[in-house]
VOPAGU-2260 file (C-alpha; in pm, 1 decimal, decimal comma):
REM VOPAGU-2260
SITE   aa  ch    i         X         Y         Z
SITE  UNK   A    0       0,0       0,0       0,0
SITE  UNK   A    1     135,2     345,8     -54,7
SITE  UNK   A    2       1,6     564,2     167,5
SITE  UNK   A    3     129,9     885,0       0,0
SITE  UNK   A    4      50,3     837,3    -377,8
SITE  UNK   A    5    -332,3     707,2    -203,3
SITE  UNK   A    6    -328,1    1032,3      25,0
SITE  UNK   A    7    -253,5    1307,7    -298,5
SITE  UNK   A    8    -472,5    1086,5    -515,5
SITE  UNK   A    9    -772,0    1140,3    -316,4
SITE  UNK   A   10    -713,1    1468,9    -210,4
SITE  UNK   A   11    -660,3    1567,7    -565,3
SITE  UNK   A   12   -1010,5    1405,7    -692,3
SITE  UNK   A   13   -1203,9    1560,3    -397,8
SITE  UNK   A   14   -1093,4    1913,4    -466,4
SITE  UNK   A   15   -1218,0    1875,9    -833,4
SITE  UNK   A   16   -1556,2    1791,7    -738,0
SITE  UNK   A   17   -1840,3    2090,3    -653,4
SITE  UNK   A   18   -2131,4    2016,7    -474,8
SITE  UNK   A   19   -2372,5    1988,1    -736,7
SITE  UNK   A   20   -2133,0    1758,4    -961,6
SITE  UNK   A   21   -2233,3    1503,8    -678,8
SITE  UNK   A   22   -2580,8    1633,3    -631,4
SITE  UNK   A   23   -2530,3    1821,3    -279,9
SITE  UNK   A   24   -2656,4    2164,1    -194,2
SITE  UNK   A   25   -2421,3    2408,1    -253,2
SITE  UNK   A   26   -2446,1    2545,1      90,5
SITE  UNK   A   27   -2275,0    2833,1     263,6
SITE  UNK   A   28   -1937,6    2999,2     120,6
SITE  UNK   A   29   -1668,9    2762,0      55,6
SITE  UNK   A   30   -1295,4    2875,5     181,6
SITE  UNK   A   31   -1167,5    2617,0     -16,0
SITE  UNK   A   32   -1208,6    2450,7    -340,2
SITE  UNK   A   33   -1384,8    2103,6    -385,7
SITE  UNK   A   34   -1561,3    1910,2    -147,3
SITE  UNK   A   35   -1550,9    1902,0     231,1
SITE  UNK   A   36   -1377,9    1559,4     327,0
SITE  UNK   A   37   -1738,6    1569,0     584,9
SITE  UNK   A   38   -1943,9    1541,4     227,8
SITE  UNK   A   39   -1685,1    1254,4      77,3
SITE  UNK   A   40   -1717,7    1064,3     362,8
SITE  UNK   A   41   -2099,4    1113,8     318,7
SITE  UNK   A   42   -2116,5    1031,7       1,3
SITE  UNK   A   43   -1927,7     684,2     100,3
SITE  UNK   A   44   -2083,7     600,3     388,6
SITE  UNK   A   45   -1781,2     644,2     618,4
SITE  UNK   A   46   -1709,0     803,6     907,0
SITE  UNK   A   47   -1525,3    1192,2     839,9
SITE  UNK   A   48   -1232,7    1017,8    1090,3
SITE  UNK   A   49   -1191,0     754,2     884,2
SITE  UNK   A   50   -1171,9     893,4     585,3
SITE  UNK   A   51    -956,5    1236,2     701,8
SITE  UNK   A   52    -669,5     974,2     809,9
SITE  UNK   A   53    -637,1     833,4     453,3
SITE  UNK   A   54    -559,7    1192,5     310,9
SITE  UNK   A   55    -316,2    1247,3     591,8
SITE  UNK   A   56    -120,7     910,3     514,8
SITE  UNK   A   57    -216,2     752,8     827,8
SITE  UNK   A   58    -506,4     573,8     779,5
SITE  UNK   A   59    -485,2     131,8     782,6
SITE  UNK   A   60    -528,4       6,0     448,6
SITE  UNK   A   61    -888,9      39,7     316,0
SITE  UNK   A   62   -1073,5    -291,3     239,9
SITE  UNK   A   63   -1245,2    -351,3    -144,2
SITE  UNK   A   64   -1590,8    -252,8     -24,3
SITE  UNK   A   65   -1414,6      80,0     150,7
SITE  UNK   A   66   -1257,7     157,7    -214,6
SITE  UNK   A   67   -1546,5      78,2    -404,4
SITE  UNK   A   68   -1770,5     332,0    -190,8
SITE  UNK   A   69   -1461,5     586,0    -273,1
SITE  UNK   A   70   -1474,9     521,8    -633,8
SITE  UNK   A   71   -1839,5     584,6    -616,5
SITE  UNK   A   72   -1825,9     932,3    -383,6
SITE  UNK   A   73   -1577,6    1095,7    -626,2
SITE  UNK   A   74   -1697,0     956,3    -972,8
SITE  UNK   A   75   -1388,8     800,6   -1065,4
SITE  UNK   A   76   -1344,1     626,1   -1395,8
SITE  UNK   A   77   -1310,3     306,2   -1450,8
SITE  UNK   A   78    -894,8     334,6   -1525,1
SITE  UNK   A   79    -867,9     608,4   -1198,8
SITE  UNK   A   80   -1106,1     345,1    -986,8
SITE  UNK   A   81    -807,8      91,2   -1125,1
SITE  UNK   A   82    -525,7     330,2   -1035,6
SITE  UNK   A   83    -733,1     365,2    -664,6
SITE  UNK   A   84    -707,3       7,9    -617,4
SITE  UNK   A   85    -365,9     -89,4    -696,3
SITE  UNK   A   86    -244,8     225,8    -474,9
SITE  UNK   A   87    -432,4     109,9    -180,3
SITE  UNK   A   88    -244,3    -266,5    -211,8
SITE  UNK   A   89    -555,1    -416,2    -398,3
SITE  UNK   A   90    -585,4    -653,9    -692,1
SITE  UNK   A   91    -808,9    -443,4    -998,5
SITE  UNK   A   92   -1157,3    -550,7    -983,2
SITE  UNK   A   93   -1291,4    -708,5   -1307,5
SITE  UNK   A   94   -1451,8    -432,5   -1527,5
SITE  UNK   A   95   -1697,2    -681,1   -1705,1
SITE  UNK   A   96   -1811,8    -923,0   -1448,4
SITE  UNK   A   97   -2067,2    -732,2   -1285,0
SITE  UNK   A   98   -1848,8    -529,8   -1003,5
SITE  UNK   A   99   -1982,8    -287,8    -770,3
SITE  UNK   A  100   -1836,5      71,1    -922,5
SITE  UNK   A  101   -2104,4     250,2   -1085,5
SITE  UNK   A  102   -2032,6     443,9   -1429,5
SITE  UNK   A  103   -1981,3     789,4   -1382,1
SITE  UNK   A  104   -2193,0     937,8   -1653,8
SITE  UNK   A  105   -2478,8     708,8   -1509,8
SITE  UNK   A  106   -2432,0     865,2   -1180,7
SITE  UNK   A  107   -2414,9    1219,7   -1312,9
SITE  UNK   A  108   -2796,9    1125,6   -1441,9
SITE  UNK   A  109   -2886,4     961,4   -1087,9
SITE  UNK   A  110   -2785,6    1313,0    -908,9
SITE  UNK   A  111   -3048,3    1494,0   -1089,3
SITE  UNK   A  112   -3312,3    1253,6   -1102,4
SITE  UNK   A  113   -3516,4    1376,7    -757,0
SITE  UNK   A  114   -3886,2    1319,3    -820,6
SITE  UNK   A  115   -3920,5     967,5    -996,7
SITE  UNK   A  116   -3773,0     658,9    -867,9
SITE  UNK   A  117   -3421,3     551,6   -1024,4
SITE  UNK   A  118   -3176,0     281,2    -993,9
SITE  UNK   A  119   -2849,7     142,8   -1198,7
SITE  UNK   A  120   -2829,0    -234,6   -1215,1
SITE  UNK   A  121   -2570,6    -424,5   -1343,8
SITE  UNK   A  122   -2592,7    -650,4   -1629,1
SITE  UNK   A  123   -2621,2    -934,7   -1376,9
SITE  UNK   A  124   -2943,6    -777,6   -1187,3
SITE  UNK   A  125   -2749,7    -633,5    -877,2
SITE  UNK   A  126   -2862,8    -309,3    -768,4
SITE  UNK   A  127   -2550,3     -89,2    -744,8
SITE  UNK   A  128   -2668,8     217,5    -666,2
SITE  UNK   A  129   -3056,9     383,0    -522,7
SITE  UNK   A  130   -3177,4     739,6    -542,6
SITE  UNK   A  131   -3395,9     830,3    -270,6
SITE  UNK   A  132   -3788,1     753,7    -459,3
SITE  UNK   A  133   -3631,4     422,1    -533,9
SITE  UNK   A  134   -3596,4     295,2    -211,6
SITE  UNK   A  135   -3940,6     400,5    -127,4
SITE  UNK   A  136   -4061,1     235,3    -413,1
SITE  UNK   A  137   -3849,9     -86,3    -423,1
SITE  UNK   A  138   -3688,9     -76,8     -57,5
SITE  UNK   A  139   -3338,6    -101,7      58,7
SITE  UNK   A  140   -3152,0    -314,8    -184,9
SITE  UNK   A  141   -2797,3    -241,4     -68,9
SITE  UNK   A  142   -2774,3    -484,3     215,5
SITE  UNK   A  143   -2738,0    -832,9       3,1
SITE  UNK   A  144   -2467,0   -1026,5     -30,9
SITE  UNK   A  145   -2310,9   -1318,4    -228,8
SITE  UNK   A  146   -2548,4   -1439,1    -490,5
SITE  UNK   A  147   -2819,2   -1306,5    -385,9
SITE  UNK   A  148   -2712,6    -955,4    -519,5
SITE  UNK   A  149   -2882,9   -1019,8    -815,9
SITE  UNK   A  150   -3251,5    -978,8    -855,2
SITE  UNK   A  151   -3173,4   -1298,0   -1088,5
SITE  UNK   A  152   -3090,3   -1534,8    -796,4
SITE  UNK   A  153   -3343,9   -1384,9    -530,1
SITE  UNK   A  154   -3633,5   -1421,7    -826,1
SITE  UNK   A  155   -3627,4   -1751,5    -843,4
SITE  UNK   A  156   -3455,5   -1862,2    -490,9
SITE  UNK   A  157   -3652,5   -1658,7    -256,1
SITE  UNK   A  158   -4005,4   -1603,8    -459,1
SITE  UNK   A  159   -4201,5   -1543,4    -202,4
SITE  UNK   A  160   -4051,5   -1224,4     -82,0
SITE  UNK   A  161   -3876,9   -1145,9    -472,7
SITE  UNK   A  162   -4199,5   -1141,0    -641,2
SITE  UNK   A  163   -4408,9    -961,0    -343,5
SITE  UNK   A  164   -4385,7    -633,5    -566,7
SITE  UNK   A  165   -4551,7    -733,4    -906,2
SITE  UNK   A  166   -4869,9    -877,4    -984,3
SITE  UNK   A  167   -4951,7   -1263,0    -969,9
SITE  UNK   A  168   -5063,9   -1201,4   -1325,5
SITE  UNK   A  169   -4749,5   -1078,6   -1449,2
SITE  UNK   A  170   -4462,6   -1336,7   -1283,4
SITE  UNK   A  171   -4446,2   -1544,1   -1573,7
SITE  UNK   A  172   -4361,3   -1306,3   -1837,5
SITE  UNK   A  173   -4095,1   -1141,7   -1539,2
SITE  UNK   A  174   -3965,8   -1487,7   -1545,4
SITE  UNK   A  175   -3910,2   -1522,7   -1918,6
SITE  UNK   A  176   -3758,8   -1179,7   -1892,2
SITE  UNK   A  177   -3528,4   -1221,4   -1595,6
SITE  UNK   A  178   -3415,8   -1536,7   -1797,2
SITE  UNK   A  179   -3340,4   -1387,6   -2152,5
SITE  UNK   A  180   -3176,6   -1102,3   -1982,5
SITE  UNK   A  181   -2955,1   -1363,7   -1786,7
SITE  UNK   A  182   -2846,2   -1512,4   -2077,6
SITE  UNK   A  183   -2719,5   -1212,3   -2238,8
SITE  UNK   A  184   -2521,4   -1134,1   -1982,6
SITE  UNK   A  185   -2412,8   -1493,2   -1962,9
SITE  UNK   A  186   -2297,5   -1460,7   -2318,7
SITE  UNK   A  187   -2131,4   -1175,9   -2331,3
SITE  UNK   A  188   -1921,5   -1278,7   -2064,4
SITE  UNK   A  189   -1901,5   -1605,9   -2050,7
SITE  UNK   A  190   -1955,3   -1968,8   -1851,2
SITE  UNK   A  191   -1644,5   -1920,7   -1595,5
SITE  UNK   A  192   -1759,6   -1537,5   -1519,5
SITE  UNK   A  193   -1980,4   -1437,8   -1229,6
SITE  UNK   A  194   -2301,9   -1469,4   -1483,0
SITE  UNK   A  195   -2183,9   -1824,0   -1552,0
SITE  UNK   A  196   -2169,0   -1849,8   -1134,0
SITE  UNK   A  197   -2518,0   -1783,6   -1099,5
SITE  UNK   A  198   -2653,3   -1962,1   -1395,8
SITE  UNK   A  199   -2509,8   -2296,2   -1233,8
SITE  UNK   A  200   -2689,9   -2229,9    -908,8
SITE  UNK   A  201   -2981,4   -2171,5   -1046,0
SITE  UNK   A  202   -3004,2   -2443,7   -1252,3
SITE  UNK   A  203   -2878,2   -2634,3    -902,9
SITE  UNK   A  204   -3169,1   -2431,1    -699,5
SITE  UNK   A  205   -3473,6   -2413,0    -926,4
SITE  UNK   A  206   -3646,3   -2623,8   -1145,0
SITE  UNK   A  207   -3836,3   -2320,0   -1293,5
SITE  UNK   A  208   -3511,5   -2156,7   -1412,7
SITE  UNK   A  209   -3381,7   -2471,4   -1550,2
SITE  UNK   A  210   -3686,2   -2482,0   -1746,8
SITE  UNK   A  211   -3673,0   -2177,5   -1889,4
SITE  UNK   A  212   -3328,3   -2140,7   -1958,8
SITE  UNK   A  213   -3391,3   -2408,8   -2166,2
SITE  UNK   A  214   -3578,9   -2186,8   -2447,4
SITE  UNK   A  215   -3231,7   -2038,0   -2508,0
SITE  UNK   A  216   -3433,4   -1733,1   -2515,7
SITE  UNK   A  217   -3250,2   -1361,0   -2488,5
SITE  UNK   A  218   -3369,6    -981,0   -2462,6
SITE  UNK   A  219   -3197,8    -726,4   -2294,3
SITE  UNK   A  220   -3497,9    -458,6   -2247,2
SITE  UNK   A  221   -3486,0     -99,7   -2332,7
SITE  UNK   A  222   -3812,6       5,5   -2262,3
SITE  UNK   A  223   -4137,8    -136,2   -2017,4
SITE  UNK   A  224   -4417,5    -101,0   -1858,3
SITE  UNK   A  225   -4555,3    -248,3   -1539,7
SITE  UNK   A  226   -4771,5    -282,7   -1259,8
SITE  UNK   A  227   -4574,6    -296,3    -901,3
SITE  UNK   A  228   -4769,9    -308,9    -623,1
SITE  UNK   A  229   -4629,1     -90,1    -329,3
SITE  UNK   A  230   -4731,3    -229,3      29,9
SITE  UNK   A  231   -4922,0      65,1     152,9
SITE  UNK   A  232   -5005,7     255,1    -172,2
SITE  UNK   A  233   -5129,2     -70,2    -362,4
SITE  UNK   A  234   -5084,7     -96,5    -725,4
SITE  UNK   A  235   -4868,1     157,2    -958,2
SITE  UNK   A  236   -4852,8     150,3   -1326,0
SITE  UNK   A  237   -4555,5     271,4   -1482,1
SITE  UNK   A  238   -4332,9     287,7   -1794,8
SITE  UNK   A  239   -3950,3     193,1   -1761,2
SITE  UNK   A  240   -3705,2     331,0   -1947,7
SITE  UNK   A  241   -3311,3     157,2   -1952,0
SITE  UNK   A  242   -2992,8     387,3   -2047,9
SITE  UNK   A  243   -2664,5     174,4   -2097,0
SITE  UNK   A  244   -2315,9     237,9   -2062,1
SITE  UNK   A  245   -2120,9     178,0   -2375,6
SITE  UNK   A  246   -2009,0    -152,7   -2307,6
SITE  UNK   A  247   -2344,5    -254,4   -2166,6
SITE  UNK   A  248   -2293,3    -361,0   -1841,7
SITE  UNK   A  249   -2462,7    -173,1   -1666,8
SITE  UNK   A  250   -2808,3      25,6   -1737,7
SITE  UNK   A  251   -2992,3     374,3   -1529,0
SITE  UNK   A  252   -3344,0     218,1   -1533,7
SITE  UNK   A  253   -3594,6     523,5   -1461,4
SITE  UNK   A  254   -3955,1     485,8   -1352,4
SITE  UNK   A  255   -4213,1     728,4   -1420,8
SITE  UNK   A  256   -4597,4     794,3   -1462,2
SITE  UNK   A  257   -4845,7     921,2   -1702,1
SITE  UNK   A  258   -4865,1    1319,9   -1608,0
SITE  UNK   A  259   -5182,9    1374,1   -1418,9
SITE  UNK   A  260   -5307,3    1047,7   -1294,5
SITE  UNK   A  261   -5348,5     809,6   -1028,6
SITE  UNK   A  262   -5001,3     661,8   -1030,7
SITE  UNK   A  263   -4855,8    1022,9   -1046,9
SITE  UNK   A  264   -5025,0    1171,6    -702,1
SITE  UNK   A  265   -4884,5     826,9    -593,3
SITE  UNK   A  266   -4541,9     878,7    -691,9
SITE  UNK   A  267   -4557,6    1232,4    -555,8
SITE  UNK   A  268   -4684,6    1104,0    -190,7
SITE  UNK   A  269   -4351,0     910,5    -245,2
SITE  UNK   A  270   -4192,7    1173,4    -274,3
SITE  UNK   A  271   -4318,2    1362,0      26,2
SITE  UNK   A  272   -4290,6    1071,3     257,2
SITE  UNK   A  273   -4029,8     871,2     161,5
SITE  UNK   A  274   -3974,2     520,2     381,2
SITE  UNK   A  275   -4192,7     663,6     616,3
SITE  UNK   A  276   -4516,9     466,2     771,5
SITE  UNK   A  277   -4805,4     575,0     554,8
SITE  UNK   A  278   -4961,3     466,0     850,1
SITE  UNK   A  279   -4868,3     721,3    1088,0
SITE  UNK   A  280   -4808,8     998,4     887,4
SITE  UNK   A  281   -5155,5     955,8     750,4
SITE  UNK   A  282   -5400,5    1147,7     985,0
SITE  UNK   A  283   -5670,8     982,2    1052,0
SITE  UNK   A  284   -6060,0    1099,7     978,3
């Protein structure tokens, strides 16, 4: 690890970021340039400590997950997230296998994207990144781990809680769909990648899967539109667009509604609310 060339790197990268590159307020008058090493630390989801010891070359050598957050917080390309990891005494993660560091143009969208739900998934179905109308939506999807990162593996492992969001109607054709979007992934990358991982689980863990992969059928999906049902607001229709990255592996998928109906006022109690209990910040007649 080399503390020094770690330190400069990250103090460099922080003081070319503004605010509203990373979709922060602006806030009061800045004395210096860049962001606060408070907001970076924010922004990673470590503590302002933590982080202020790595910029003064005295910090204990971060782990992957701490350097992935990093790469995230200061919107590092893939070649600087490289440089980040080799600094800090870690192997390069794998750019096409699914990893955790989310593109940097998608994120630029994500900051401004406030009033409609959005996510970026990776080509495998793991959720690498929420904004806040998201996890309202769809819930929390940051604390899995292991296989069961992808929306692929908890579809068809765990369907009673997976499949809670989308009408019994519709699970079949989400199948077929979580299937042919598999295997696209599985052949662009291959049968000893991470895609090739979870397509031998799940032809280990569910007879459904096996059956459908099967039909050798493939889609990757640019455009939808579906019925989730939200626990307290009930159903919501609404269209689904995708933006890739270049090398498509990973996709911004943005939910919205039809202007001025029921599904909008729905989105826009999201909005207002958030994660809170309908419940009790309902008042009653």
């Amino acid at each position: 690890m080399d503390r020094a060339a770690l330190a400069d790197f990250l103090r460099r990268h922080r003081e070319t970021l503004r605010p509203e590159d990373v979709g922060l307020p602006n806030g009061l008058r800045r004395r210096a340039p860049g962001l606060r090493r408070e907001e970076v630390a924010l922004l990673a989801a470590m503590s302002t400590d933590y982080y202020t010891r790595l910029e003064q070359r005295r910090g204990p050598q971060p782990s992957e997950q701490m350097l992935s957050s990093l790469a995230r917080a200061l919107r590092l390309t893939d070649d600087e997230r490289d440089y980040l990891y080799r600094v800090a005494g870690h192997n390069t993660p794998d750019r096409f296998s699914g990893g955790g560091h989310v593109s940097p143009a998608l994120q630029r969208v994500l900051d401004r994207l406030e009033d409609t739900p959005a996510l970026v998934l990776s080509n495998l179905g793991e959720t690498l990144v929420q904004n806040r109308m998201a996890v309202a939506l769809l819930g929390d999807r940051s604390g899995y781990t292991g296989l069961a990162r992808s929306e692929y593996y908890r579809w068809f492992t765990d369907p009673e809680n997976a499949r809670t969001q989308y009408p019994p109607e519709d699970r079949a054709r989400q199948s077929r769909a979580q299937v042919a979007s598999l295997r696209d992934a599985y052949g662009a990358l291959g049968p000893r990648s991470r895609a090739g991982e979870l397509v031998r689980a799940l032809l280990a863990e569910s007879p459904e899967f096996a059956e459908l992969w099967e039909r050798h059928e493939v889609a990757r999906r640019f455009e939808d539109h579906k019925t989730l049902l939200h626990p307290e607001l009930g159903p919501i229709e609404l269209d689904c667009q995708a933006l890739f990255t270049e090398d498509q592996s990973q996709c911004l998928l943005v939910l919205t509604a039809a202007p001025r109906t029921e599904a909008a006022e729905k989105l826009a109690l999201l909005g207002v609310l958030g994660t809170q209990s309908f419940a009790a910040a309902t008042p009653r007649e």
